[in-house]
C-alpha positions, 0 to 999 in steps of 0.5 A, spaced: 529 486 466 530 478 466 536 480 471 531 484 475 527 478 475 532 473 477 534 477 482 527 478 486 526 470 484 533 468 488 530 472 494 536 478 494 533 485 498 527 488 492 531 494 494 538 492 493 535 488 486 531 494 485 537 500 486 542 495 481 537 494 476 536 502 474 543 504 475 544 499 469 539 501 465 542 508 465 550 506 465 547 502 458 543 505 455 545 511 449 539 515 452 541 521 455 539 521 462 538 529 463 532 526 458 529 521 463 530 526 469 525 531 466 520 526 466 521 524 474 514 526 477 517 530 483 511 532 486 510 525 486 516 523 489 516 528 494 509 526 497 513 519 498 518 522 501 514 526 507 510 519 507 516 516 509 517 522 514 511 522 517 509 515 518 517 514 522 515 520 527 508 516 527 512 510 530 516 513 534 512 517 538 508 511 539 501 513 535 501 506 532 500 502 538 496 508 541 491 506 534 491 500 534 489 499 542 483 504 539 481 498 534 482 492 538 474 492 537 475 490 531 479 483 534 485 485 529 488 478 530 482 475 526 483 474 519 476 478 519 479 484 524 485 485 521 482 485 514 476 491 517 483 494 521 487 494 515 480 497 509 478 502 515 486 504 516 487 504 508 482 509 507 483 514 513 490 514 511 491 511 504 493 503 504 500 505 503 502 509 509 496 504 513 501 498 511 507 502 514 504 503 520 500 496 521 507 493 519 510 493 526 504 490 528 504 484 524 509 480 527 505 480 534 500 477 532 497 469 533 499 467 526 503 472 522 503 469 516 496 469 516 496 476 517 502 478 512 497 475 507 491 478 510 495 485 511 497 485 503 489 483 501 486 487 505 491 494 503 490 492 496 482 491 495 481 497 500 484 501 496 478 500 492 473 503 497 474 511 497 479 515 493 483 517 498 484 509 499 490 508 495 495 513 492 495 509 486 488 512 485 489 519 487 495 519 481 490 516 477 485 521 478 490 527 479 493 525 472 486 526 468 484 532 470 482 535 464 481 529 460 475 526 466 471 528 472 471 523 477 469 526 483 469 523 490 461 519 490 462 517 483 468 513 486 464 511 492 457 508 487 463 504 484 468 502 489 464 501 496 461 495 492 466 492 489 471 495 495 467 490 500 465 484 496 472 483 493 474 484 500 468 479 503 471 474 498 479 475 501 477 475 507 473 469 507 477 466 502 484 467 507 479 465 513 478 458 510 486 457 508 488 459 514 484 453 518 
């Protein structure tokens, strides 16, 4: 672990870190790993990687652009705009396949460090808004079942106040670092 940490502090690629990280714990550990596999959420895994599919076709047919002419309303090259692109986004599509597919835009943007911190913010507290906002939610939620009912206006009575102040504050907050 101290390795793992070291290696995201020198600045070394998360995935590389990440990859050689796990391969050592598995190599060193008496755990046999027939008996860590068997605790692999498959369905889990499967859904991350059609999201990848399915947000590569996105780009490549070009629909990212295409959206985000749609959401030029919004003057996403603001600290405000991209923070309503990105809560809008993130709970149409979820906040994870939103920051897949607003990424390509970032760097295009007046100020992309700016946009970087306001992309991560905004895809972070807009996963607050809706149950579909955040696929950590959605795993939350799946993994209850049977211990707890949360249904989709529960979620809204508590997220849709918190989701928006909390990005209120983000927004505001970067808004005012950024000048």
């Amino acid at each position: 672990m101290a390795g793992v940490l070291l290696g995201f502090v020198a600045g070394l690629p998360p995935v590389v870190v990440a990859l050689v990280g796990a391969s050592l714990m598995l190599l060193t550990r008496a755990v046999n790993p027939k008996r860590l596999y068997v605790r692999v959420d498959w369905t889990l895994l499967a859904l991350f990687t059609g999201l990848f599919v399915v947000v590569a076709g996105v780009e490549k047919a070009g629909l990212a652009e295409r959206m985000l002419r749609v959401l030029e309303p919004l003057h996403p090259q603001s600290v405000w705009g991209l923070t309503a692109v990105t809560a809008l986004l993130s709970n149409v599509v979820s906040n994870v396949p939103a920051v897949m597919v607003l990424k390509s835009a970032v760097p295009h943007l007046p100020r992309p460090e700016s946009a970087w911190l306001t992309l991560a913010m905004a895809s972070t507290l807009a996963g607050n808004l809706t149950l579909p906002g955040s696929l950590a939610t959605i795993i939350v939620i799946e993994r209850a079942k049977g211990r707890a009912t949360v249904s989709f206006l529960d979620f809204l009575k508590v997220g849709v106040p918190t989701g928006l102040s909390s990005l209120a504050i983000g927004a505001a907050w970067l808004a005012w670092v950024a000048r």
